[in-house]
Backbone as XML, in Angstrom:
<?xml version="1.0"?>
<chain id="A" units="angstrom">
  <residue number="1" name="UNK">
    <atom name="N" x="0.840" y="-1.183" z="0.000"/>
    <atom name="CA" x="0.000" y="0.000" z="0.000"/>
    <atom name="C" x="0.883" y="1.244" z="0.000"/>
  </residue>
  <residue number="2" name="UNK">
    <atom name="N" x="0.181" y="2.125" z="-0.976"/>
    <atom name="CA" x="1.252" y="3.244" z="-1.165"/>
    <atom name="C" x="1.119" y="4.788" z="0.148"/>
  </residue>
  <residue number="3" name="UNK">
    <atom name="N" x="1.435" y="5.277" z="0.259"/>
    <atom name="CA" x="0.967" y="6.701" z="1.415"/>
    <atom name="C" x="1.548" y="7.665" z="0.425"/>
  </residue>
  <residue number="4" name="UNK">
    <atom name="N" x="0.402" y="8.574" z="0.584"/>
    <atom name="CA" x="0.353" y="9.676" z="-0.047"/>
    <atom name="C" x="0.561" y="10.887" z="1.086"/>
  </residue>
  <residue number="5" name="UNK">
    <atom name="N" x="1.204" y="11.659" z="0.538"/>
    <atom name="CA" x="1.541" y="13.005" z="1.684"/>
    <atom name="C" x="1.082" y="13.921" z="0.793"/>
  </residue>
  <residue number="6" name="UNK">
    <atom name="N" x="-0.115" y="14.429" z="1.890"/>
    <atom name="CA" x="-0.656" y="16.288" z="1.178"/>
    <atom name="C" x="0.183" y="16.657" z="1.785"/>
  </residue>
  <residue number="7" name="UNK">
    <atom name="N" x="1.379" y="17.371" z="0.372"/>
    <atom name="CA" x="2.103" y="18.739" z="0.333"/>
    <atom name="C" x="1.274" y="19.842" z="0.694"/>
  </residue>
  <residue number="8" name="UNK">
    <atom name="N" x="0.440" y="19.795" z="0.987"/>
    <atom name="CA" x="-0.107" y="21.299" z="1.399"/>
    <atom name="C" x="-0.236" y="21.455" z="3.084"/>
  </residue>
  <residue number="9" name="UNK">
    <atom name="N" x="-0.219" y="20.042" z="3.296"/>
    <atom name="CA" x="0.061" y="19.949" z="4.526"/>
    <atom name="C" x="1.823" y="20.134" z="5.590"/>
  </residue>
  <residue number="10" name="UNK">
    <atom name="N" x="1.992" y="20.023" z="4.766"/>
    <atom name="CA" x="3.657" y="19.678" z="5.288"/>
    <atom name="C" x="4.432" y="20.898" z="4.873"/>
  </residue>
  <residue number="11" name="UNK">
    <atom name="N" x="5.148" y="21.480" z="5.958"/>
    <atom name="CA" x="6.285" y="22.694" z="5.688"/>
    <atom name="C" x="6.637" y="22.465" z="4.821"/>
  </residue>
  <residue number="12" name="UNK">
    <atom name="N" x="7.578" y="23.606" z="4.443"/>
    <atom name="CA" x="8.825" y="23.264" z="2.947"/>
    <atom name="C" x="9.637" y="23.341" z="4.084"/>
  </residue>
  <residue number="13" name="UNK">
    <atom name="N" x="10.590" y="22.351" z="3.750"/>
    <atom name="CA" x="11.634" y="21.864" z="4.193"/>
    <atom name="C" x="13.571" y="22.592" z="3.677"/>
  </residue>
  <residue number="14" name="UNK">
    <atom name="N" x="13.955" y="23.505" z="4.095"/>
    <atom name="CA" x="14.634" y="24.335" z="2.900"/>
    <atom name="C" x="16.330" y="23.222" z="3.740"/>
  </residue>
  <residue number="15" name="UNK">
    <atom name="N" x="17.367" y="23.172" z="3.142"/>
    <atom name="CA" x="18.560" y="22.723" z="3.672"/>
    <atom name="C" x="19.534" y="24.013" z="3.576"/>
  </residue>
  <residue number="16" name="UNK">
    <atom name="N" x="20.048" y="24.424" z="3.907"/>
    <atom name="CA" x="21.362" y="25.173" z="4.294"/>
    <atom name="C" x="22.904" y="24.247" z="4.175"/>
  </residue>
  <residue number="17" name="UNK">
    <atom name="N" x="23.655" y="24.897" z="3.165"/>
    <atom name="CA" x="25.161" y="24.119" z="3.355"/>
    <atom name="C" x="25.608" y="24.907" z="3.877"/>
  </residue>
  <residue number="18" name="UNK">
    <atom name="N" x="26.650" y="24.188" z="4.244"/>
    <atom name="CA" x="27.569" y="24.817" z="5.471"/>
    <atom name="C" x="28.325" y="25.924" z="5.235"/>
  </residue>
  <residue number="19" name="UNK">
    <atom name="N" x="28.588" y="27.362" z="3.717"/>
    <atom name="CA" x="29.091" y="28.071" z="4.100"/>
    <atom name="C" x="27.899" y="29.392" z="4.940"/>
  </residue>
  <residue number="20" name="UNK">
    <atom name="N" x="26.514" y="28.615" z="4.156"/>
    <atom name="CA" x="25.525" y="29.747" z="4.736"/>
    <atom name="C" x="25.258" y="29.316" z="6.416"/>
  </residue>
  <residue number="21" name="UNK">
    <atom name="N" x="25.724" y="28.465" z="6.860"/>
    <atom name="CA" x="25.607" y="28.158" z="7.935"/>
    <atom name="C" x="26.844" y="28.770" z="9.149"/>
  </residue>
  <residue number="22" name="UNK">
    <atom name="N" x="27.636" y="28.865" z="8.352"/>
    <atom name="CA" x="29.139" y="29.767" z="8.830"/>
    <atom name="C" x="28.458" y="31.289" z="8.634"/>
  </residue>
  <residue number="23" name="UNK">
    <atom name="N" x="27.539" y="31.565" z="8.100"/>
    <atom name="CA" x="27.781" y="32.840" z="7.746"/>
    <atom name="C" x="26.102" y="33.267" z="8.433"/>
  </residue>
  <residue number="24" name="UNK">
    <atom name="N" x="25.631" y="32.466" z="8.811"/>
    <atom name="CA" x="24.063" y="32.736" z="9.649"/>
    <atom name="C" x="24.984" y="32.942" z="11.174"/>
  </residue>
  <residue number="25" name="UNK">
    <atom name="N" x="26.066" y="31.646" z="11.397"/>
    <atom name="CA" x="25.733" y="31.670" z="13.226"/>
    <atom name="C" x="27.001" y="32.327" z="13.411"/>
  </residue>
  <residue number="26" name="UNK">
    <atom name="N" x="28.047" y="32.910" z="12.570"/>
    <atom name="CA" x="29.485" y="33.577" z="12.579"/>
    <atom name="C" x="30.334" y="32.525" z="13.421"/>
  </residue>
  <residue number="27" name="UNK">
    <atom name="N" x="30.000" y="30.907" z="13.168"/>
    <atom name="CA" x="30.966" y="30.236" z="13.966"/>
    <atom name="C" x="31.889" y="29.455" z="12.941"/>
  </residue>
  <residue number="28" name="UNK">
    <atom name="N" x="32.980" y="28.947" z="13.267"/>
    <atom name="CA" x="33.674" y="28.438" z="12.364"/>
    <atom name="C" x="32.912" y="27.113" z="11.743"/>
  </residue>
  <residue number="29" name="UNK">
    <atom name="N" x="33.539" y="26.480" z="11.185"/>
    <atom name="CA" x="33.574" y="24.786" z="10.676"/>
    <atom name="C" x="33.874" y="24.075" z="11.901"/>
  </residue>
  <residue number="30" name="UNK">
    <atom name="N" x="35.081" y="24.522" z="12.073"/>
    <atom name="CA" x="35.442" y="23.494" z="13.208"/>
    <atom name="C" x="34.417" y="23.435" z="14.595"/>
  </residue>
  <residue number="31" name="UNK">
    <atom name="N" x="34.345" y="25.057" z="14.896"/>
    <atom name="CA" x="32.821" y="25.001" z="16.133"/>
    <atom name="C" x="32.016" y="24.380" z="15.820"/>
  </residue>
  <residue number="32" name="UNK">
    <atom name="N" x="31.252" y="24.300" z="14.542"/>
    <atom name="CA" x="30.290" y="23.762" z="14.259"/>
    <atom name="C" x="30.268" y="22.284" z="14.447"/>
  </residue>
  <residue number="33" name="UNK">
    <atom name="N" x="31.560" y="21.643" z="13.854"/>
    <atom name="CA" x="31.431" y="20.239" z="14.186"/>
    <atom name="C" x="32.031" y="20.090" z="15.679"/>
  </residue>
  <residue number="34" name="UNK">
    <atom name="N" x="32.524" y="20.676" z="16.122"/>
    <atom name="CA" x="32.468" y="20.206" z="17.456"/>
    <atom name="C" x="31.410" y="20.614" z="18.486"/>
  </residue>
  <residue number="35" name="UNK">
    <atom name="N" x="30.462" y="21.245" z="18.148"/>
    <atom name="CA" x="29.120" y="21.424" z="18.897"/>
    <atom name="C" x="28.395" y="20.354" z="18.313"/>
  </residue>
  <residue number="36" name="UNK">
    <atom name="N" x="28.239" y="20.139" z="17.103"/>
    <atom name="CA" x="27.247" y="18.663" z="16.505"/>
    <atom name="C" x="28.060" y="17.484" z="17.235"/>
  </residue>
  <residue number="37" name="UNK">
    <atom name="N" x="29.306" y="17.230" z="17.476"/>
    <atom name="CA" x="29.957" y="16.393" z="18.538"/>
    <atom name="C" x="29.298" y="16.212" z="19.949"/>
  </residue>
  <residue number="38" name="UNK">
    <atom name="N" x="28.826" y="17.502" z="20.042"/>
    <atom name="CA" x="29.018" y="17.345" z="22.307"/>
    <atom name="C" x="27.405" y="17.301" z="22.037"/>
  </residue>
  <residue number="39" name="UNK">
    <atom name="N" x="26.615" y="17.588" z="20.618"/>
    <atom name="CA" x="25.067" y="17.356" z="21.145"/>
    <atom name="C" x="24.437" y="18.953" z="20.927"/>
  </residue>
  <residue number="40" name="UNK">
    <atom name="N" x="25.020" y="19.960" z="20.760"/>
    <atom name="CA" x="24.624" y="21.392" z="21.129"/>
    <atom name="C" x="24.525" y="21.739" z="19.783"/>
  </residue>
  <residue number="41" name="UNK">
    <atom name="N" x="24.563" y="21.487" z="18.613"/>
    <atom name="CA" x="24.083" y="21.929" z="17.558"/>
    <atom name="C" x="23.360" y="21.012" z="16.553"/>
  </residue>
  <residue number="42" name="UNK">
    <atom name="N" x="22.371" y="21.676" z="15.458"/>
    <atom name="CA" x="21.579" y="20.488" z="14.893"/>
    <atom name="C" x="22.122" y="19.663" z="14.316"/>
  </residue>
  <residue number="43" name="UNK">
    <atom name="N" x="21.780" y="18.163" z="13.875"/>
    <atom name="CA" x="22.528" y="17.472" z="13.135"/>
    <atom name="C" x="22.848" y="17.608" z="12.068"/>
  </residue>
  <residue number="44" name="UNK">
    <atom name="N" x="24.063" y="17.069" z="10.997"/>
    <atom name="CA" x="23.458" y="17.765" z="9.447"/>
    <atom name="C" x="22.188" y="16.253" z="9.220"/>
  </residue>
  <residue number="45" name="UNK">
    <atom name="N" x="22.499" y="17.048" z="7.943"/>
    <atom name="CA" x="21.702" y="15.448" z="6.970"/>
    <atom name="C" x="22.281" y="14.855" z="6.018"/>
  </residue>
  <residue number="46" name="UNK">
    <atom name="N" x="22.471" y="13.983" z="6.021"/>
    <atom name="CA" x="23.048" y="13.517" z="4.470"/>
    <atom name="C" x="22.549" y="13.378" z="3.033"/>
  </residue>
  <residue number="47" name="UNK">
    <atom name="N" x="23.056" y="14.203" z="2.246"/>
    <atom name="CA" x="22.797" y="15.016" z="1.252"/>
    <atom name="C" x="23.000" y="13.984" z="0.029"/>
  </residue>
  <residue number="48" name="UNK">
    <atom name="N" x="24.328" y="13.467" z="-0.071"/>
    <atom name="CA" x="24.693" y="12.853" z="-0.537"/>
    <atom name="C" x="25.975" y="12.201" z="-0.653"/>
  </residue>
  <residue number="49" name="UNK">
    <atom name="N" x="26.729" y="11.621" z="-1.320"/>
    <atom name="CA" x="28.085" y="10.926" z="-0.745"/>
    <atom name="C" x="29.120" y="11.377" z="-0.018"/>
  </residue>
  <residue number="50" name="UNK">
    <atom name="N" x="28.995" y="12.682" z="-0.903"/>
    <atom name="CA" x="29.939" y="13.614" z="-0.118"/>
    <atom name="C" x="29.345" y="15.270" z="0.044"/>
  </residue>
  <residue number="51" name="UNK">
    <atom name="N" x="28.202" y="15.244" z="0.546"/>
    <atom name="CA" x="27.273" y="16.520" z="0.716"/>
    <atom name="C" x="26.771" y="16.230" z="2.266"/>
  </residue>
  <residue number="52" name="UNK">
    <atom name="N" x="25.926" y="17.120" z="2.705"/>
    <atom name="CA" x="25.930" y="17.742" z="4.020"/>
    <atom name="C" x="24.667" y="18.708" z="4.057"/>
  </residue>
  <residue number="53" name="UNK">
    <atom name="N" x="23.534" y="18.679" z="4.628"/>
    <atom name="CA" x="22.632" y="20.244" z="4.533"/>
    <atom name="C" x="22.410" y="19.982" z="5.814"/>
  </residue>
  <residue number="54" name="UNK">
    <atom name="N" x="21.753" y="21.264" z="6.346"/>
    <atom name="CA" x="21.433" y="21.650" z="7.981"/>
    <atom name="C" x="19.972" y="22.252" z="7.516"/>
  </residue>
  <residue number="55" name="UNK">
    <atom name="N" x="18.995" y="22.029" z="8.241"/>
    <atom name="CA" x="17.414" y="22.207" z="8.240"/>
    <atom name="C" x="17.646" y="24.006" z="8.825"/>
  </residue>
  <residue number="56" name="UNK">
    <atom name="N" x="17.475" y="24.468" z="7.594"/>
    <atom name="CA" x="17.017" y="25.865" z="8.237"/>
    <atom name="C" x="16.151" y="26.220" z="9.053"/>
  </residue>
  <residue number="57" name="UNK">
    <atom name="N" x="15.430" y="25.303" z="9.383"/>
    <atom name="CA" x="14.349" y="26.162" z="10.957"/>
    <atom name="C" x="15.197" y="25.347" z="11.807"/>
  </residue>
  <residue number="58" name="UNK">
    <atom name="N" x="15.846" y="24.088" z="12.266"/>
    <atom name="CA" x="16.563" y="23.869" z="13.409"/>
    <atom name="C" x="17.769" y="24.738" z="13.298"/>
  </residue>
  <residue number="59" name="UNK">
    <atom name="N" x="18.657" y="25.346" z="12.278"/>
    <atom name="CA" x="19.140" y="26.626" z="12.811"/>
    <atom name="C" x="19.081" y="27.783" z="13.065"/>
  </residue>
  <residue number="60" name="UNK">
    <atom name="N" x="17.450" y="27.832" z="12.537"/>
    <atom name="CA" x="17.132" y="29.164" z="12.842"/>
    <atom name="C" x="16.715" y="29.342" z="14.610"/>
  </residue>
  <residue number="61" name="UNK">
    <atom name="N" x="16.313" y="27.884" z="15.180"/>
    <atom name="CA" x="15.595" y="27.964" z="16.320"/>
    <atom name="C" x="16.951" y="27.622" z="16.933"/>
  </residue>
  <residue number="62" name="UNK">
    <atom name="N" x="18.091" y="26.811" z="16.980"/>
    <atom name="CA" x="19.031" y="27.111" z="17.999"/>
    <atom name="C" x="19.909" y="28.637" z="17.364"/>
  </residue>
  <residue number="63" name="UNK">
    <atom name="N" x="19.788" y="29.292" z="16.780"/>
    <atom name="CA" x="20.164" y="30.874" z="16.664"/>
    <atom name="C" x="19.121" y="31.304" z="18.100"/>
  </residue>
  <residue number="64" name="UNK">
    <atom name="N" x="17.557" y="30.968" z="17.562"/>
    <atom name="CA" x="16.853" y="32.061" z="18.336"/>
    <atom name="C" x="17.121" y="31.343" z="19.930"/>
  </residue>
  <residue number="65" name="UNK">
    <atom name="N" x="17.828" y="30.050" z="20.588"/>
    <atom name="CA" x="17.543" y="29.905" z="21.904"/>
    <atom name="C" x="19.073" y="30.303" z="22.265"/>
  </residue>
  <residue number="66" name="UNK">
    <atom name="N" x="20.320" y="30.679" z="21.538"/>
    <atom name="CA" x="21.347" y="31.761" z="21.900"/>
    <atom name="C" x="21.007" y="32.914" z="22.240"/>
  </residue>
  <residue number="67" name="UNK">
    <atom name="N" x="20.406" y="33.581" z="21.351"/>
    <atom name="CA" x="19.975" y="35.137" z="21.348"/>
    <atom name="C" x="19.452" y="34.830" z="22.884"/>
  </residue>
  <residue number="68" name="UNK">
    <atom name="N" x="18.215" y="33.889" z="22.980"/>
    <atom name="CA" x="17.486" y="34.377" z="24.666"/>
    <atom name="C" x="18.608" y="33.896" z="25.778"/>
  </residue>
  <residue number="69" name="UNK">
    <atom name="N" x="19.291" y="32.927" z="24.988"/>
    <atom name="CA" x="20.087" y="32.500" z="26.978"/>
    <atom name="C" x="21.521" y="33.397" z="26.934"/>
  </residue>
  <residue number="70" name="UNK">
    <atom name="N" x="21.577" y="34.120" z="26.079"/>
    <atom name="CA" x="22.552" y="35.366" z="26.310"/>
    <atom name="C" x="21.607" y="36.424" z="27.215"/>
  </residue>
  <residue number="71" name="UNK">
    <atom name="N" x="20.250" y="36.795" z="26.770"/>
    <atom name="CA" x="19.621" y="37.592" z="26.847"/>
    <atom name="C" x="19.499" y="37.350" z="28.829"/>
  </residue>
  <residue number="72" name="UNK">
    <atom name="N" x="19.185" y="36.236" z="29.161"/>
    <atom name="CA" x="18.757" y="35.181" z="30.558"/>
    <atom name="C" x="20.008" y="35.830" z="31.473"/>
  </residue>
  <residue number="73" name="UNK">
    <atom name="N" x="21.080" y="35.111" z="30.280"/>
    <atom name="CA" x="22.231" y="35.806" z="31.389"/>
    <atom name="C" x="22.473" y="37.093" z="31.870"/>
  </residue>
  <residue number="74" name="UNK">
    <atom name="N" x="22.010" y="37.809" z="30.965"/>
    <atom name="CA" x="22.869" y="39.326" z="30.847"/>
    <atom name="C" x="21.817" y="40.022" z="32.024"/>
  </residue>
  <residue number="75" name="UNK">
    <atom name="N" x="20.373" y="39.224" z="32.353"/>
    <atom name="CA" x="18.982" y="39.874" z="32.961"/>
    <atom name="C" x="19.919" y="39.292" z="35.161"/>
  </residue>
  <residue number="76" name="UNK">
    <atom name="N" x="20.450" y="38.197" z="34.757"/>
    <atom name="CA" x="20.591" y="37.405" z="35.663"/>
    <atom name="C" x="21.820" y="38.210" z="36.182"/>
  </residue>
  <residue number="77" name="UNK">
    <atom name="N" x="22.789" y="38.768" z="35.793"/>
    <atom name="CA" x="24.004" y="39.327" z="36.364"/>
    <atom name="C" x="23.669" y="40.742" z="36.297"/>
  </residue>
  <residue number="78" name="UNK">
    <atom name="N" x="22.663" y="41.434" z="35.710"/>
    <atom name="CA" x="21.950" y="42.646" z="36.816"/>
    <atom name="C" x="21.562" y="42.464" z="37.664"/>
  </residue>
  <residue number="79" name="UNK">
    <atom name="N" x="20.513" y="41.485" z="37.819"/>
    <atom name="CA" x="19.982" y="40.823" z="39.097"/>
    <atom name="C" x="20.790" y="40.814" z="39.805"/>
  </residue>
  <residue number="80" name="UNK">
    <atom name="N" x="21.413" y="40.362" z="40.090"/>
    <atom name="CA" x="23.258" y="40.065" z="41.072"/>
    <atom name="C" x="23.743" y="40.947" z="41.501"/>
  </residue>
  <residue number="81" name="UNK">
    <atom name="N" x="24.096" y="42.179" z="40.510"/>
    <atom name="CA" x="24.877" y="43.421" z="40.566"/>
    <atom name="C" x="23.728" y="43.985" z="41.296"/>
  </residue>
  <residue number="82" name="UNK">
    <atom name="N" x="22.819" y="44.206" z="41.140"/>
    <atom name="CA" x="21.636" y="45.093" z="42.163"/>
    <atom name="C" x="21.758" y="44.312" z="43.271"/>
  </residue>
  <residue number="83" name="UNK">
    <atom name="N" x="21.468" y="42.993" z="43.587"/>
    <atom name="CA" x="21.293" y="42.454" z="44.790"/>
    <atom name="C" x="22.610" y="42.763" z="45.650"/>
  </residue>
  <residue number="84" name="UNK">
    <atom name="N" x="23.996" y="42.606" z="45.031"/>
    <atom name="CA" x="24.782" y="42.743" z="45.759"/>
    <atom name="C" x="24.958" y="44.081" z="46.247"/>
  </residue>
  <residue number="85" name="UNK">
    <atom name="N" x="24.557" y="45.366" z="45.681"/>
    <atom name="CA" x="24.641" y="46.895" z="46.010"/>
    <atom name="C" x="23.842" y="46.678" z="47.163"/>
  </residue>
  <residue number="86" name="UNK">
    <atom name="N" x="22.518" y="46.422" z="47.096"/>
    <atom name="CA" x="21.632" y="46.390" z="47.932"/>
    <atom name="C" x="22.138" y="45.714" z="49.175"/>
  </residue>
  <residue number="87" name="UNK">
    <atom name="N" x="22.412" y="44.982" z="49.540"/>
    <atom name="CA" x="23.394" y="43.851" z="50.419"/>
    <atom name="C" x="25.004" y="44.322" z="50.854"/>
  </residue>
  <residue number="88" name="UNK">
    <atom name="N" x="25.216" y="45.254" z="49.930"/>
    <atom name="CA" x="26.925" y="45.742" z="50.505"/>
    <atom name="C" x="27.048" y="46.133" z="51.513"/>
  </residue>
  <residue number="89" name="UNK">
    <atom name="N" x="27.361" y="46.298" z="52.779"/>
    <atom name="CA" x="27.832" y="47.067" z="53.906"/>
    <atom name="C" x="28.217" y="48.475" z="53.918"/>
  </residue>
</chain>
């Protein structure tokens, strides 16, 4: 039995190679594969024998959860810096 997929249902799916991917997150090659190493960046896909693409919305969404846990931190060490004024002797 065959399965049919409504395309109208299903995202477009776009791939990203890796120099637009160097040039979306400003990290090297080498960061890149060593964050897809430890787990912290998306996987690629295999493209083909010797090809490679990265799902543009999983790098667009670990771009957007940098932007906030920079954002987390930067809220969190005001927090600190006030608490500790407040608390100084």
């Amino acid at each position: 039995m065959e399965t049919k997929i409504n395309q109208s249902n299903t995202p477009d799916i776009r791939m990203l190679r890796l120099p637009e991917v160097i040039d979306r997150t400003g990290l090297s090659k080498a960061t890149i594969y060593e964050q897809i190493a430890a787990g912290t960046f998306p996987q690629p896909v295999n493209l083909g024998p010797r090809a490679v693409g990265f799902v543009e919305s999983e790098v667009g969404q670990w771009l957007r959860s940098m932007v906030e846990a920079s954002r987390v931190q930067k809220r969190q060490a005001e927090e600190y810096r006030q608490y500790r004024e407040l608390t100084a002797f």
